[in-house]
GUZA-753355 format. One record per residue (C-alpha): chain; residue in three letters; x, y, z. Coordinates in pm, 1 decimal, padded with zeros to 6 digits. Layout:
BEGIN
<r unit="A" code="ALA" x="X" y="Y" z="Z"/>
...
//
This chain:
BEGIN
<r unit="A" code="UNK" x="04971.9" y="-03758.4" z="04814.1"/>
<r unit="A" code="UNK" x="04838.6" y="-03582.6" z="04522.6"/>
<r unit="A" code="UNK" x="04969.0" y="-03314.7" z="04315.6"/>
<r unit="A" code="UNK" x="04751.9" y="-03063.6" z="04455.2"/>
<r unit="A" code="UNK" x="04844.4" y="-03143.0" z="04741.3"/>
<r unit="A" code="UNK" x="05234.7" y="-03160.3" z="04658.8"/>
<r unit="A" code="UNK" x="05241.2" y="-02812.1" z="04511.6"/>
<r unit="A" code="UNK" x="05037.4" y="-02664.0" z="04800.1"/>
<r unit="A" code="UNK" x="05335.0" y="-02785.6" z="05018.6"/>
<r unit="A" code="UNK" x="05576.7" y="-02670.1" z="04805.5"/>
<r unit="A" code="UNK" x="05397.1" y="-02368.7" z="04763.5"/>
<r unit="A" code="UNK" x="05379.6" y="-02321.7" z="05183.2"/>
<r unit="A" code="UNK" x="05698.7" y="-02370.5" z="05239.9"/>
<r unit="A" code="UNK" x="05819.1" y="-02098.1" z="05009.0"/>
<r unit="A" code="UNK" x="05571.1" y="-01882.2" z="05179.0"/>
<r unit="A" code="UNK" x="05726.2" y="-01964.6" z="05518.7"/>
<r unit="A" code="UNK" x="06058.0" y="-01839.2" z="05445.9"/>
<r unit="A" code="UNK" x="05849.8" y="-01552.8" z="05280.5"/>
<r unit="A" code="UNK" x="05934.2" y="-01569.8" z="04927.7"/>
<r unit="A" code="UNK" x="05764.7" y="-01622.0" z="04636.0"/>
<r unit="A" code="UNK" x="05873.6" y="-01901.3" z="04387.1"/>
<r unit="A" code="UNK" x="05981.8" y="-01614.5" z="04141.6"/>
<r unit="A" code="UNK" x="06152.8" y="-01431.5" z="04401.8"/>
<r unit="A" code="UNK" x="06352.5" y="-01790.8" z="04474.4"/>
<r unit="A" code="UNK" x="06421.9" y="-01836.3" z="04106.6"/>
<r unit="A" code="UNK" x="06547.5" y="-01468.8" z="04113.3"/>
<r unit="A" code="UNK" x="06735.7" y="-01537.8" z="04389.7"/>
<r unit="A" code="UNK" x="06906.7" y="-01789.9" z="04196.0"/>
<r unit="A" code="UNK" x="06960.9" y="-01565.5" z="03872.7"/>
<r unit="A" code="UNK" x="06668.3" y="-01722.2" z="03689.9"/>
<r unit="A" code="UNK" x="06315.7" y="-01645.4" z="03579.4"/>
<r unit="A" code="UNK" x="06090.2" y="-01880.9" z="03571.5"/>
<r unit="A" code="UNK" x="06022.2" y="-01881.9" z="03171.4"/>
<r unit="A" code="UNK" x="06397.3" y="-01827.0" z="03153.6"/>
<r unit="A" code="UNK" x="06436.1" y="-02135.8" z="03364.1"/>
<r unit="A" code="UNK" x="06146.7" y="-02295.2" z="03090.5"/>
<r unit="A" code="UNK" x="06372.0" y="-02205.1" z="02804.6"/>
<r unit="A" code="UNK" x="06699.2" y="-02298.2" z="02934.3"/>
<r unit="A" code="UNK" x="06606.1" y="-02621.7" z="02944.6"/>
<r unit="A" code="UNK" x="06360.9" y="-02615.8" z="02626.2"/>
<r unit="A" code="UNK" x="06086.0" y="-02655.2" z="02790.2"/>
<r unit="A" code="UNK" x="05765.7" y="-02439.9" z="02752.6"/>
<r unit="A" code="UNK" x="05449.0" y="-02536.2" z="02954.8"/>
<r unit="A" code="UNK" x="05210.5" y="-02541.8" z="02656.3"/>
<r unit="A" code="UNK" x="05445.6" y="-02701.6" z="02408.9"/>
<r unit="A" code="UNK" x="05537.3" y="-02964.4" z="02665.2"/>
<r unit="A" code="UNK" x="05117.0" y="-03061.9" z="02659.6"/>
<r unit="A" code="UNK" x="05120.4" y="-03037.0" z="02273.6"/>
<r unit="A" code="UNK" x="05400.0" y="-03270.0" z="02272.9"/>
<r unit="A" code="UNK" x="05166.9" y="-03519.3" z="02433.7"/>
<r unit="A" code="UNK" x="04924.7" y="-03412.8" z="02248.9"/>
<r unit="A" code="UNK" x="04761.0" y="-03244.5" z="02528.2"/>
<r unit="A" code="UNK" x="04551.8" y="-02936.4" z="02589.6"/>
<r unit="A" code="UNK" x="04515.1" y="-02832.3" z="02977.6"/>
<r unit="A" code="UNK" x="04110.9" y="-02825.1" z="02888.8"/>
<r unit="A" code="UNK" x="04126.0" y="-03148.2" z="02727.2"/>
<r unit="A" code="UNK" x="04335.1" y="-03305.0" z="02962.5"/>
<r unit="A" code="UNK" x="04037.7" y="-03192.3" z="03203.1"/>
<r unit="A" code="UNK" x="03787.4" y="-03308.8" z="02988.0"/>
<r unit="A" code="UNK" x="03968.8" y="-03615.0" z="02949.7"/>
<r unit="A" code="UNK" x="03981.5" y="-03696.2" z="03285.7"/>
<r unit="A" code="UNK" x="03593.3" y="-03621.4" z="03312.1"/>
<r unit="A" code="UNK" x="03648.7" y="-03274.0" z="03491.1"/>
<r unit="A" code="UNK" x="03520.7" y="-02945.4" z="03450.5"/>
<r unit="A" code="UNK" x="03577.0" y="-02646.3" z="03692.6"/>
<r unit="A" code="UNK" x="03220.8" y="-02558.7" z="03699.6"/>
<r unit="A" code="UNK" x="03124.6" y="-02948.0" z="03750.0"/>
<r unit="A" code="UNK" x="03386.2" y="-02943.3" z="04029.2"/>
<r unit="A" code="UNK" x="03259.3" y="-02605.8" z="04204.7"/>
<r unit="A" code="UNK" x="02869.1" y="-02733.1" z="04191.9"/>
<r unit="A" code="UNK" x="02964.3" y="-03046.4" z="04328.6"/>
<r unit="A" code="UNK" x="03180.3" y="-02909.9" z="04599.5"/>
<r unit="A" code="UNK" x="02824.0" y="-02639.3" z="04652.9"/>
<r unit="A" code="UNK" x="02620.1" y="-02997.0" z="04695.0"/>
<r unit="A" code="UNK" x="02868.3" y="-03140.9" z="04937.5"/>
<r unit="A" code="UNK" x="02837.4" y="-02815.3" z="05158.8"/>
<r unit="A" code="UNK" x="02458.7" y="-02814.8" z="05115.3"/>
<r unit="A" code="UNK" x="02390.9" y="-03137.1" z="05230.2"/>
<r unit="A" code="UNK" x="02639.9" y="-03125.7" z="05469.3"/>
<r unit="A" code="UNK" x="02501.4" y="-02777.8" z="05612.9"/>
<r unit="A" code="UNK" x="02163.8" y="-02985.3" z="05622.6"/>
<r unit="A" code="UNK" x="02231.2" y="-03272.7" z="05769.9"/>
<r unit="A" code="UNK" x="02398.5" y="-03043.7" z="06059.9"/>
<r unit="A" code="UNK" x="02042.1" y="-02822.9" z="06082.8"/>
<r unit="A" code="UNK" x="01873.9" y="-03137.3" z="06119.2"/>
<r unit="A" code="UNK" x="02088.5" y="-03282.6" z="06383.5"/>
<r unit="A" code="UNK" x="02123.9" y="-02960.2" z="06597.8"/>
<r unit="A" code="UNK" x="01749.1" y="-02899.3" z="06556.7"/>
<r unit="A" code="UNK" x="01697.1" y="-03243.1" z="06707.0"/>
<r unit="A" code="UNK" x="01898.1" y="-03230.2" z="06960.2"/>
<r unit="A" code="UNK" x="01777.1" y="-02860.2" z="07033.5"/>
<r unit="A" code="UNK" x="01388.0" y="-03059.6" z="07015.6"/>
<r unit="A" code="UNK" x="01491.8" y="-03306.5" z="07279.0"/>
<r unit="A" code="UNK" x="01642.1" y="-03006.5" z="07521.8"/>
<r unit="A" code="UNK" x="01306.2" y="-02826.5" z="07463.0"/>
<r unit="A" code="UNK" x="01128.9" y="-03138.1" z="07591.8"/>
<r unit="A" code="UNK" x="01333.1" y="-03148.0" z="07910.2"/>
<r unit="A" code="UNK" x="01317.1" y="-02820.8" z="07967.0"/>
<r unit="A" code="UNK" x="00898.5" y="-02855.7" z="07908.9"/>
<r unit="A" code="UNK" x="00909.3" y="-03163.2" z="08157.2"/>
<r unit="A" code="UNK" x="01112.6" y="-02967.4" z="08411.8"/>
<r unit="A" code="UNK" x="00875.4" y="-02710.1" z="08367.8"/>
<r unit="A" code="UNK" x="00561.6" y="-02953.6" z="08451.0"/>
<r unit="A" code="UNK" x="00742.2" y="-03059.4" z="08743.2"/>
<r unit="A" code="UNK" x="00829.2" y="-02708.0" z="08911.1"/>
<r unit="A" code="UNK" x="00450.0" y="-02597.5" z="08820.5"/>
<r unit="A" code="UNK" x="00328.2" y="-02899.3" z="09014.3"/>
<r unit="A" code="UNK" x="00611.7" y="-02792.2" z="09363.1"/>
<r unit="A" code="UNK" x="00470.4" y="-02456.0" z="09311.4"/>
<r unit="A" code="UNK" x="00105.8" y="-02577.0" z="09319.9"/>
<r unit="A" code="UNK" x="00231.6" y="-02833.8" z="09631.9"/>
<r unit="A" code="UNK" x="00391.0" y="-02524.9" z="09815.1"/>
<r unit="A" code="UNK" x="00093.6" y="-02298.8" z="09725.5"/>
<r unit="A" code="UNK" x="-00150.1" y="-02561.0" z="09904.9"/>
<r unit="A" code="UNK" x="00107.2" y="-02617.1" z="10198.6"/>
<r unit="A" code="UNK" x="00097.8" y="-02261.0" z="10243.2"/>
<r unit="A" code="UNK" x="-00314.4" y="-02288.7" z="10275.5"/>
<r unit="A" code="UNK" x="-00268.5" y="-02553.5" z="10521.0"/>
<r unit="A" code="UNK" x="-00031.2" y="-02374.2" z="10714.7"/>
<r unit="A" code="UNK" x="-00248.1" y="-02070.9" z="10735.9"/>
<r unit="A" code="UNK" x="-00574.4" y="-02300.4" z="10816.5"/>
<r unit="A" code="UNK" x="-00350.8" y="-02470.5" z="11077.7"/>
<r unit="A" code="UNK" x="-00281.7" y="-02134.0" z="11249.7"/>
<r unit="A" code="UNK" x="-00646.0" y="-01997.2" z="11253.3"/>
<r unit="A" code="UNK" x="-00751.0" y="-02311.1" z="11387.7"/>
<r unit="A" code="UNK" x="-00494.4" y="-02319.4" z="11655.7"/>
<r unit="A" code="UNK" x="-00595.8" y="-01943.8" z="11783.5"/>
<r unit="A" code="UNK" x="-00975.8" y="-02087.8" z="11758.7"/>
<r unit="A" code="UNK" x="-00861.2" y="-02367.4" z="11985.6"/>
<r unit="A" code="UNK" x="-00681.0" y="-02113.1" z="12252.4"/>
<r unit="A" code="UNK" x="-00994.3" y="-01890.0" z="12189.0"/>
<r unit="A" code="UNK" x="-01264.2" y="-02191.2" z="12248.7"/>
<r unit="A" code="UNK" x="-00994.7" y="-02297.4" z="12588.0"/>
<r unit="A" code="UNK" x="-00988.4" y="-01929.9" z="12704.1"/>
<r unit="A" code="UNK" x="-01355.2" y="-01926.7" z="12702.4"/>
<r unit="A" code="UNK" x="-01427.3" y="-02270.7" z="12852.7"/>
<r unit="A" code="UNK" x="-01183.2" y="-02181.3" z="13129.7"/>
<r unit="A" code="UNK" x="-01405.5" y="-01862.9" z="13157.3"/>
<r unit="A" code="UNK" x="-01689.8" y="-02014.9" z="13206.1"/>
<r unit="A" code="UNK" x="-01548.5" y="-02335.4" z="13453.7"/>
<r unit="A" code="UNK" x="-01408.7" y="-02044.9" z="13669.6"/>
<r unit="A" code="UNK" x="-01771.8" y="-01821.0" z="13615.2"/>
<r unit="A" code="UNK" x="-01999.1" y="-02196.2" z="13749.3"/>
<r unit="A" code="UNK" x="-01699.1" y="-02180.2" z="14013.5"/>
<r unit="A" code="UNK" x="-01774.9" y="-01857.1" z="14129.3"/>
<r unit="A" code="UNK" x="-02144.2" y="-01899.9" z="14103.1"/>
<r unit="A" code="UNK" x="-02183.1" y="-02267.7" z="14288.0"/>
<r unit="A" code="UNK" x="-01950.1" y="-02102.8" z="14579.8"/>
<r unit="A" code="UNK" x="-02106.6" y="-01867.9" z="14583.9"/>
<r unit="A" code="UNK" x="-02474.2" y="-02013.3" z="14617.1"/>
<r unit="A" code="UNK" x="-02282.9" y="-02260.0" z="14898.4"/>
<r unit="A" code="UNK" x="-02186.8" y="-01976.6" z="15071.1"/>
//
């Protein structure tokens, strides 16, 4: 575990039992420079005693805030990116279902548009038929009529 990460702990679990770190050092009859001088001790002199600056120390170690921050901006950018490009690919293959499901319902539509013709054509030709049988039984009964009546 790093530092960072260390005091971030540290520094939730004094915000969990909703203190500060200078309200616990209060608590406890001590200031936190207090606490510093008691025992000597003063942040910047410590470094200087190691012959250490905070901004060298960074510099040392090859980091700089503003180096930090851009790279951290590049990480998001390419990871914002790479996420457009994957959810506009996967939106690209749901827009080419959707356009084959589309082809598909067209060509059912068409189908029930042309059963609906031949249902239509099936029904005129069916009252044709009972109109063609209404008048050929007309006509048997009219040469039935007519030949009994010449017999007669």
């Amino acid at each position: 575990m790093s530092i960072d990460e260390q005091f971030d702990r540290i520094d939730a679990s004094i915000k969990e039992q909703g203190r500060s770190f200078e309200s616990a050092l209060k608590d406890q009859g001590l200031h936190f420079e207090s606490a510093l001088k008691e025992q000597g001790l003063h942040f910047e002199s410590a470094l200087k005693e190691q012959g250490l600056h905070f901004e060298s120390a960074l510099k040392e170690q090859g980091l700089h805030f503003e180096s930090a921050l851009k790279e951290q901006g590049r990480l998001f950018e390419n990871l914002f990116d790479s996420l457009k490009t994957e959810v506009g690919q996967r939106f690209d293959r749901v827009d080419a279902r959707l356009d084959r499901m589309e082809a598909r319902l067209d060509k059912i539509a068409a189908g029930a548009h042309y059963v609906t013709r031949l249902v239509e054509w099936s029904e005129k030709q069916d009252l044709f038929q009972a109109d063609t049988l209404r008048r050929l039984n007309d006509l048997a009964d009219r040469v039935k009529r007519l030949e009994g009546g010449a017999a007669a």
